[in-house]
Wavefront OBJ file of the C-alpha trace (Angstrom):
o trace
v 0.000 0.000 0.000
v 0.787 3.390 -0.430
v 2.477 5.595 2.735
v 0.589 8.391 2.937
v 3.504 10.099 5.520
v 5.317 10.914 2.071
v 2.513 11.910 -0.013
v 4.219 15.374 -1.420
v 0.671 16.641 -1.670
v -0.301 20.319 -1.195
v -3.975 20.700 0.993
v -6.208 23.592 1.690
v -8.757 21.630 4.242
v -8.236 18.299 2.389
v -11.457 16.998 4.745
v -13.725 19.883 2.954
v -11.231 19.102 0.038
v -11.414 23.406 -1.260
v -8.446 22.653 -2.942
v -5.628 20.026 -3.690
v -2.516 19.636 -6.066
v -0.428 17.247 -6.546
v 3.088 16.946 -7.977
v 2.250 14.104 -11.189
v -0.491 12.350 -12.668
v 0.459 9.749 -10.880
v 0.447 10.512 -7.406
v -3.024 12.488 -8.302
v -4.194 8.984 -9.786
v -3.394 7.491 -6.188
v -4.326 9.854 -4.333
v -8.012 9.886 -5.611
v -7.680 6.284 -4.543
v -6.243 6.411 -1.199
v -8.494 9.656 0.128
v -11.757 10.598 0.040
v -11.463 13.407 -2.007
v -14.274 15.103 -3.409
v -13.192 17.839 -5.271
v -10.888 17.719 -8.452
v -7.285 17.303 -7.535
v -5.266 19.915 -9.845
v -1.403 18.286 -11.134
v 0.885 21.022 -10.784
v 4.547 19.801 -11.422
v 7.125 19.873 -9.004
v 10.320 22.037 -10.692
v 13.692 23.581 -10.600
v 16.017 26.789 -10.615
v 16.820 26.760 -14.293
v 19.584 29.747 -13.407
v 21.090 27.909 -10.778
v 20.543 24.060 -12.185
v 23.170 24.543 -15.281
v 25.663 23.156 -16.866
v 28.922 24.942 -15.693
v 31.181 25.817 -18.155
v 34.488 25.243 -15.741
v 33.333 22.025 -15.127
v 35.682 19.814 -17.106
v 38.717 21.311 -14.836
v 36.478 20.508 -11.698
v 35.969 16.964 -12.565
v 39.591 16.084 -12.500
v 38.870 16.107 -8.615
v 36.974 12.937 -8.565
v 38.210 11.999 -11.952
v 41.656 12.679 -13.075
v 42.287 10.158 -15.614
v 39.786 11.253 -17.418
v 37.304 8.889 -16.592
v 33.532 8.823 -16.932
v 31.138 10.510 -13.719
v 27.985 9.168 -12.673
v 26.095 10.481 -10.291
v 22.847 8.978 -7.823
v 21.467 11.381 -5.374
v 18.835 10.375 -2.522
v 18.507 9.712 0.612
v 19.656 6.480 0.457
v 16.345 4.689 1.840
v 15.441 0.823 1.019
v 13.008 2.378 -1.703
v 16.109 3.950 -3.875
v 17.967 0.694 -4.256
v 21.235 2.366 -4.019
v 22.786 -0.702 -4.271
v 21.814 -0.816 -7.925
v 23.916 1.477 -8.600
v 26.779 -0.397 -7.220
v 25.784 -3.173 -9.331
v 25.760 -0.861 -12.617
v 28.826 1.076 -12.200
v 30.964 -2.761 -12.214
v 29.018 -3.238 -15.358
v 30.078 -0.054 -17.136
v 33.596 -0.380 -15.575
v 34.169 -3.381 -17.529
v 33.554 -1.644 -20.479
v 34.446 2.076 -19.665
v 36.429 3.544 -16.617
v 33.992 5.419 -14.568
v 33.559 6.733 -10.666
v 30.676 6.887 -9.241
v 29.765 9.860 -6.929
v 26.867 9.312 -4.154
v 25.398 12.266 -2.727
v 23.293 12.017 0.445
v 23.060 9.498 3.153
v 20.896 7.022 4.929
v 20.461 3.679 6.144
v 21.996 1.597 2.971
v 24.995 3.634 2.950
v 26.577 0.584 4.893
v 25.292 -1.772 2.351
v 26.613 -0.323 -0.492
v 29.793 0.674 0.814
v 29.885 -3.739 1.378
v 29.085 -4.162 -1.694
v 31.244 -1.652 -3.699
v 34.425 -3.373 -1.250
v 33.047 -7.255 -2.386
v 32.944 -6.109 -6.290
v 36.375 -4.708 -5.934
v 35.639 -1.049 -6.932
v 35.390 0.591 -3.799
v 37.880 3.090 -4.921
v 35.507 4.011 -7.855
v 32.542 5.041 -5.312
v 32.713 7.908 -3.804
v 30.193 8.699 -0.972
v 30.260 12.438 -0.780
v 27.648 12.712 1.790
v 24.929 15.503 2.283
v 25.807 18.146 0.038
v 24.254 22.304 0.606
v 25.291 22.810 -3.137
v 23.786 19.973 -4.891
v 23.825 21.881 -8.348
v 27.641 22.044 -8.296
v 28.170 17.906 -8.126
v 25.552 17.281 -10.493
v 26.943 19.748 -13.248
v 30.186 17.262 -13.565
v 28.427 13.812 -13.645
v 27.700 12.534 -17.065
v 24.819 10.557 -16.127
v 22.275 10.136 -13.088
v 21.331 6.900 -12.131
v 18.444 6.902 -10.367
v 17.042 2.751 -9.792
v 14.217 3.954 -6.982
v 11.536 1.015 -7.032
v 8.896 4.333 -6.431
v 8.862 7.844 -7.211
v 6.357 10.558 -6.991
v 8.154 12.652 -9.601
v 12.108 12.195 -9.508
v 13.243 15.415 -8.487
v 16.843 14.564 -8.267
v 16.298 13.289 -12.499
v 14.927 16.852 -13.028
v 18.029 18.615 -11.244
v 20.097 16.803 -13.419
v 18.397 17.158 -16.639
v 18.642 20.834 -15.980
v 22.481 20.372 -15.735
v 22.216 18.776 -18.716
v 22.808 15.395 -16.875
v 21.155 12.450 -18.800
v 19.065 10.400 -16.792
v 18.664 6.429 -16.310
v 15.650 5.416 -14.084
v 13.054 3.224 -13.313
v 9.851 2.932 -15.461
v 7.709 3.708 -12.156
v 5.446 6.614 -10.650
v 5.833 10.073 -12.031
v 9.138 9.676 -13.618
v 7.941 8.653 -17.267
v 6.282 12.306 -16.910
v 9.343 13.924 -16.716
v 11.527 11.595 -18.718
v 11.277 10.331 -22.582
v 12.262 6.950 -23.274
v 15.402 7.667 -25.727
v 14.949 11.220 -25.663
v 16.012 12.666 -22.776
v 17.248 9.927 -21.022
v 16.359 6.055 -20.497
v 13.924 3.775 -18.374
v 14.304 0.382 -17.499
v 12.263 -1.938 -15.174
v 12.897 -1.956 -11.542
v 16.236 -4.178 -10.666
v 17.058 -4.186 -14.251
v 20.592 -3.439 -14.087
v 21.496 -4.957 -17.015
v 19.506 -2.875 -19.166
v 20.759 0.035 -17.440
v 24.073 -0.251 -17.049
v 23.704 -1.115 -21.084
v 22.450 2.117 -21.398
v 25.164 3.591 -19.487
v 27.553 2.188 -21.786
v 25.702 3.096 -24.822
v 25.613 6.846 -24.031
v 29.658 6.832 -22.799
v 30.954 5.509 -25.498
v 29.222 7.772 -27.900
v 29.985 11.591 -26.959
v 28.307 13.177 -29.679
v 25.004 11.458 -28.468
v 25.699 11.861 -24.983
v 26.027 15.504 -25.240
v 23.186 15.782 -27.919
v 20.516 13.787 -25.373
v 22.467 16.347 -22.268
v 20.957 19.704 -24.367
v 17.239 17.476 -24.989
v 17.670 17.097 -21.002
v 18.128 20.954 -20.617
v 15.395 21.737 -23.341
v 12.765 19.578 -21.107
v 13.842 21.319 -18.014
v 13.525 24.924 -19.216
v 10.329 24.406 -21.222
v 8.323 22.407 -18.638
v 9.604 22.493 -15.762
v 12.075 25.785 -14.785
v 10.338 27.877 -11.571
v 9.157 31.513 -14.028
v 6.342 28.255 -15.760
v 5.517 26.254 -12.577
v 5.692 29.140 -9.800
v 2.649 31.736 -10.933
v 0.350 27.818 -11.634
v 0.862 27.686 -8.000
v -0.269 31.243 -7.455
v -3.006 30.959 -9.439
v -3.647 27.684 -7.875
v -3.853 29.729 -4.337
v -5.237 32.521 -5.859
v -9.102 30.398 -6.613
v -8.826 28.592 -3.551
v -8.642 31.871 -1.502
v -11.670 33.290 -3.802
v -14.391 30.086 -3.117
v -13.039 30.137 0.187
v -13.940 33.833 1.150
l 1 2 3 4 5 6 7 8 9 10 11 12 13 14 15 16 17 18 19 20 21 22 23 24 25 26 27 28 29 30 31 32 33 34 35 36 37 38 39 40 41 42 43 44 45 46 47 48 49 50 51 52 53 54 55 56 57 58 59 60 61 62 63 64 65 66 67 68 69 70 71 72 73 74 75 76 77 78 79 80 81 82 83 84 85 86 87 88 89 90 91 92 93 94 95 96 97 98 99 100 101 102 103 104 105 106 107 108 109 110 111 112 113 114 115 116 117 118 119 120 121 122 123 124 125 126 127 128 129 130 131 132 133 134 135 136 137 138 139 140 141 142 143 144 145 146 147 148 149 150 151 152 153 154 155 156 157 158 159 160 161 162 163 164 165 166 167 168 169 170 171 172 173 174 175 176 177 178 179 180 181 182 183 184 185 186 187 188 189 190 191 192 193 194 195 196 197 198 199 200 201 202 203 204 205 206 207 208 209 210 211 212 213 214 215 216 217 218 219 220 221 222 223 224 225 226 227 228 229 230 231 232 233 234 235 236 237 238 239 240 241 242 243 244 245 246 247 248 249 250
């Protein structure tokens, strides 16, 4: 069943039900199913500081930091809950290291921290995964990954996919939730079944070993950000949003 503790719905008096929104399709799908909502429940998307979610031009000197021979950067960024299968990634990055060399930079923290750090130590590339913990400037390590991987068995909407995208990050996620809303299957980025980590680490190496395509699919990524997504286009729905709730309410 569904949680409702992490329901990332907004509620004006969700019991007289004057007004709700919720973040995808999807989670408005279930949560007509899991409330007693009367009223229409109004998808506004969730979104992202196109002006300070970009692609940084200095970032190919930064990079040497975490990669100085050159090699590839992906990137995973949660919280590191049961739900994000951050062990996935562990699994991936030995696939594409077989094939390309490639680090692997993990941004947050949380209970499978431990696990993965096993794992990445069992497969031998512990020195390949770097757990950078909680980061305040998220934007920065994003703009030098090459790709996201982000495995979750759930999302809402995959925030940390739309962060990226803005950096011009390509995405590879799960086929679940909201994330097919915000990502196109071979356009601006890739989806795979949940555990597949074949398919995605064949993605992986797909994009890396073609840098034309991999920066071509990077600018669709930014494209999709700024012209669905950015805060000026989601922002004043939200206001308006408020601004008819307020008026039937008064």
């Amino acid at each position: 069943g569904l949680d409702r503790s992490y329901l990332p719905i907004t509620r004006f008096s969700i019991e007289q039900s004057d007004g709700v929104t919720a973040i995808s399709q999807y989670l408005r799908e279930r949560t007509l199913r899991e409330f007693d909502v009367k009223n229409n429940i109004q998808v506004i998307y969730n979104f992202v500081n196109c002006d300070v979610y970009i692609r940084d031009p200095g970032a190919a000197q930064r990079r040497k930091e975490y990669a100085p021979n050159g090699e590839r950067i992906l990137v995973h960024l949660s919280n590191f809950r049961p739900v994000k299968r951050i062990t996935d990634t562990i699994e991936i990055l030995d696939r594409v290291r077989k094939k390309i060399p490639a680090k692997l930079l993990l941004i947050g923290d949380g209970p499978d921290r431990s696990r993965a750090e096993w794992l990445a130590v069992q497969k031998g590339i512990h020195n390949d995964v770097l757990f950078l913990g909680k980061q305040d400037n998220v934007h920065e390590k994003l703009a030098l990954a090459d790709l996201i991987l982000m495995p979750s068995e759930l999302e809402s909407f995959g925030l940390a996919a739309l962060e990226a995208m803005a950096c011009e990050v390509v995405p590879i996620a799960t086929r679940v939730g909201g994330v097919p809303e915000v990502i196109e299957h071979g356009k601006s980025g890739y989806l795979a079944n949940v555990g597949d980590v074949e398919a995605m680490a064949g993605y992986a190496i797909e994009l890396l070993s073609d840098d034309d395509r991999l920066r071509e699919m990077g600018k669709a990524c930014r494209e999709v950000a700024q012209s669905r997504f950015c805060a000026s286009k989601i922002i004043p729905q939200y206001e308006e949003f408020y601004r008819r709730v307020l008026e039937r309410s008064s």
